[in-house]
C-alpha positions in Angstrom: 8.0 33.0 4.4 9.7 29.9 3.3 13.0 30.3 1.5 12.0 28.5 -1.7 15.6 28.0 -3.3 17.1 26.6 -0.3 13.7 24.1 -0.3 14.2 23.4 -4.5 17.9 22.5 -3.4 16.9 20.0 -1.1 14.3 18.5 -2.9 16.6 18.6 -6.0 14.1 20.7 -8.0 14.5 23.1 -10.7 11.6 23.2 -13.0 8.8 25.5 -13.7 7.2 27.4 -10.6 4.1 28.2 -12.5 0.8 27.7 -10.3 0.5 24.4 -12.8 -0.7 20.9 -12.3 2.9 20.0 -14.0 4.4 21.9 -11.1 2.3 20.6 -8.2 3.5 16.9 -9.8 6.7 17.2 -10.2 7.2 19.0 -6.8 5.0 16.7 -4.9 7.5 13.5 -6.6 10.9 15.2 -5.5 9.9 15.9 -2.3 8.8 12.6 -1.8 12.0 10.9 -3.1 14.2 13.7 -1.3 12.7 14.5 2.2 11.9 11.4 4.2 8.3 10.8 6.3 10.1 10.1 9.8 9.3 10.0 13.5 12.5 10.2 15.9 11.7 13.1 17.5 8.5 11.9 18.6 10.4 8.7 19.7 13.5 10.9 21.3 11.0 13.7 23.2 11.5 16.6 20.8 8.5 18.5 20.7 6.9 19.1 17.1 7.1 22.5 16.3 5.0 23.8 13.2 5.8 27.2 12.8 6.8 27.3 8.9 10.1 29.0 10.3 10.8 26.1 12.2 10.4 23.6 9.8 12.0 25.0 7.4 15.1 24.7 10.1 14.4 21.0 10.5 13.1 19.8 6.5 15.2 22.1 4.7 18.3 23.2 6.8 19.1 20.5 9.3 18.2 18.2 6.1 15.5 15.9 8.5 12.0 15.0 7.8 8.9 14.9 9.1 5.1 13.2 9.3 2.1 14.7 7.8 1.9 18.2 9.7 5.3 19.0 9.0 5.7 17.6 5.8 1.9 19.0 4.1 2.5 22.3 6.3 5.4 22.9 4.4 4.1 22.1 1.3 1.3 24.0 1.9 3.4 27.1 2.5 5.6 26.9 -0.4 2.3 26.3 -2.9 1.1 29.0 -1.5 4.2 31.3 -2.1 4.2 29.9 -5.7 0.5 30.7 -6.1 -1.3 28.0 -6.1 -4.8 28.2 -4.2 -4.5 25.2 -1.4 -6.1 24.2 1.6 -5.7 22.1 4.3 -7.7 19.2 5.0 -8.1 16.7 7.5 -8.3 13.2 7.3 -7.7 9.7 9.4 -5.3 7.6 7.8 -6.9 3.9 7.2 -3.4 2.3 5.9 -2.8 -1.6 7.8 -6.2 -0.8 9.3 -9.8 -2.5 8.7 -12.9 -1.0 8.6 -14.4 -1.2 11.6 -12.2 0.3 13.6 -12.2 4.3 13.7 -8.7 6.2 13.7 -8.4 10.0 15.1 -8.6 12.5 12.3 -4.8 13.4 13.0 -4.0 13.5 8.9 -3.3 16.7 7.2 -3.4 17.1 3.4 -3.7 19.3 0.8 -6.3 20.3 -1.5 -5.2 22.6 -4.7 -7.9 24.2 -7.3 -6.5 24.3 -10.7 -7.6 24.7 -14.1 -8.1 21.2 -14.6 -10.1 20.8 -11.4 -9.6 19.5 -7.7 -6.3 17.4 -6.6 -5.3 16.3 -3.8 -1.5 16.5 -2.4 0.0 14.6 0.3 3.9 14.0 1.1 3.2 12.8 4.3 1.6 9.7 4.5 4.4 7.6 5.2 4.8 4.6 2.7 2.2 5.6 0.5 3.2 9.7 0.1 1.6 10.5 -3.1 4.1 11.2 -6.1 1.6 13.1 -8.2 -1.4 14.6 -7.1 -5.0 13.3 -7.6 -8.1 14.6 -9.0 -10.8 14.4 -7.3 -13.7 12.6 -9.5 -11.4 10.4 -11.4 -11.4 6.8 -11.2 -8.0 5.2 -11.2 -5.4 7.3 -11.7 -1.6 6.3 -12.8 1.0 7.8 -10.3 5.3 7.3 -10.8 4.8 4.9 -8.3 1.1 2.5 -7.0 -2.4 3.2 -8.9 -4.2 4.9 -6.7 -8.3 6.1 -6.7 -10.7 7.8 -4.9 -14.1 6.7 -4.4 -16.6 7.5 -2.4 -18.9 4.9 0.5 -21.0 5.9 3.0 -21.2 9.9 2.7 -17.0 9.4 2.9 -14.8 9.4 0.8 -11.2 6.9 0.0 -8.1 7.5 -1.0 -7.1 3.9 -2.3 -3.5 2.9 -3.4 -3.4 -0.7 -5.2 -1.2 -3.1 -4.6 -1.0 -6.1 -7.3 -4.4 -6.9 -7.6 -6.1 -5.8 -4.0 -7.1 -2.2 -3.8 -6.0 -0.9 0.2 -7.7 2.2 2.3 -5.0 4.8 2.5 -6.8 6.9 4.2 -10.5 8.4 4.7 -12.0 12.2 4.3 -14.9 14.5 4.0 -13.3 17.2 2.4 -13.8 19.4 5.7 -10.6 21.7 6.3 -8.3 21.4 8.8 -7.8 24.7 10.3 -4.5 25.8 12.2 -6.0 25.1 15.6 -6.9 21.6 14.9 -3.8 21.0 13.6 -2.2 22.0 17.0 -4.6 19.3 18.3 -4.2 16.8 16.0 0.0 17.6 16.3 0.0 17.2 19.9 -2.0 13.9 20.5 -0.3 12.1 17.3 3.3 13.5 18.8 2.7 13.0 22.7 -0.3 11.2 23.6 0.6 7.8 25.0 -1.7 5.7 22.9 -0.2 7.6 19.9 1.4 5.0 17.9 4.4 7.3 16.9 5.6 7.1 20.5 6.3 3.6 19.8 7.6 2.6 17.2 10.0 4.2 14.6 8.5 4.7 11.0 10.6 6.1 8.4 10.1 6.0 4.3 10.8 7.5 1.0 10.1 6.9 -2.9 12.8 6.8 -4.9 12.6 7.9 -8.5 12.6 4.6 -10.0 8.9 3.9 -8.7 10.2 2.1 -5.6 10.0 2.8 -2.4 12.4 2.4 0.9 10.7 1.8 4.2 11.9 1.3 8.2 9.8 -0.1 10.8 12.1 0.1 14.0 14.7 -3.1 12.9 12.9 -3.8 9.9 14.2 -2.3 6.4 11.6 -2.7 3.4 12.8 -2.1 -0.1 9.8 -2.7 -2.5 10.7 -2.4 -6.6 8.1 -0.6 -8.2 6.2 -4.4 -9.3 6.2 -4.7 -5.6 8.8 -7.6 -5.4 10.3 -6.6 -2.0 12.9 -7.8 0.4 13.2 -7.0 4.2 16.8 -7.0 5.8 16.8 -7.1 9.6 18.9 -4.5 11.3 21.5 -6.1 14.3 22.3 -3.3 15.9 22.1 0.3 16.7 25.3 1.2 15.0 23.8 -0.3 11.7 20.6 1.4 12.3 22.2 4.7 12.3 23.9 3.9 9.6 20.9 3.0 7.7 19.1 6.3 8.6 21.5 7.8 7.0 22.4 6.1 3.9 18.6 4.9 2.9 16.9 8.5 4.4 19.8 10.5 5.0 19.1 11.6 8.3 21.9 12.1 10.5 21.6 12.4 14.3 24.0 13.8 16.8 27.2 12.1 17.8 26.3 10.1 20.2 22.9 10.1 20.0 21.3 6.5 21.6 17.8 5.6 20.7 15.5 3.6 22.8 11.6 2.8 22.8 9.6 -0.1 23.2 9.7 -1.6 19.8 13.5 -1.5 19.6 14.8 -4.8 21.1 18.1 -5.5 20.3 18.0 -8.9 22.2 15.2 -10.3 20.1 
């Protein structure tokens, strides 16, 4: 069982815990502003553990985050406690990638069933964690933060975020359910299979409440406003890159900790 005051303390949360759409939203947009989508212990060799217990430790204790199986897992414990009737379901995550190309279904949401109908929660899709949840059916649908849709091509269905006037895949489903084993599967290739992009470069983000978000890819900081006017700072070194894990996603590592993978090139 998940402590769920220590969890509304980190997220900052202390509204309503009816089984409610209302609640499902406003949880869904604190965690995404409070607990960051991150990847160093992929990068650092830490195995992935998702027993609810253990990241519980990690998200909630040790104040860290997560990607999608830790981050939705968790979620999908505590709307469970609360009441809610959700379900995991799989997915391949289309963000920065075209059409033709076929990713691994290693992307865990959640589905809720509500008075008003199906939505769909995910705080772990990096920089496009949803910040309300979305009902299935619906055309486009106003979030805190980007528009977002689903619609459905080619017996699939989309989950689209838009970005000024250009509507991006964020991902791609069937609706199937992504059962415990699979998600030890789909875990254990996205968190130690060499071709796994996680192993290579570091990915960090959150929302903030304002309808921005805050993004890191390895020496790259991303601060996008919520009209989308952005601006990238380059990080110099690993000193400042702690530094900004901390004060953009507050994550602090170890003293001493040194980090080190391929996309990380301090010379360049």
């Amino acid at each position: 069982m998940i402590d769920l005051d220590a969890y509304f303390t980190r997220i900052g949360y202390a509204g309503s815990t009816e089984p409610s759409l209302a609640t499902l939203n406003a949880i869904s947009m604190a965690h995404v502003c409070a607990i960051p989508f991150e990847n160093l212990d992929v990068l650092r060799g830490v195995p992935i553990d998702l027993d609810p217990g253990a990241l519980e430790q990690k998200l909630v204790h040790a104040r860290r985050g997560g990607y999608c199986f830790e981050q939705n897992t968790l979620l999908l414990e505590v709307l469970g406690q609360l009441g809610f009737r959700a379900q995991p379901i799989s997915a391949r995550v289309r963000w920065g990638r075209t059409r033709d190309y076929t990713p691994a279904r290693t992307h865990l949401f959640v589905r809720v069933e509500l008075a008003e109908g199906s939505f769909l929660a995910d705080v772990g899709v990096g920089s496009m964690s949803l910040t309300r949840a979305l009902q299935l059916g619906e055309g486009e649908q106003a979030t805190p933060h980007e528009p977002r849709r689903i619609i459905r091509e080619n017996d699939r269905l989309y989950h689209q975020a838009r970005l000024g006037d250009t509507w991006h895949d964020v991902n791609e489903f069937t609706l199937e359910e992504m059962p415990l084993i699979d998600r030890i599967v789909g875990n254990w290739y996205t968190s130690a299979h060499p071709q796994s992009h996680f192993r290579s470069r570091l990915i960090a983000a959150r929302a903030t409440p304002d309808g921005g978000r805050i993004t890191l890819a390895d020496r790259d900081l991303t601060q996008r406003a919520r009209n989308g006017a952005a601006t990238v700072t380059r990080i110099a070194d690993h000193a400042e890159l702690l530094a900004v894990l901390e004060r953009q996603f507050g994550i602090t590592l170890p003293a001493g900790t040194q980090l080190a993978w391929p996309g990380l090139d301090w010379t360049a």
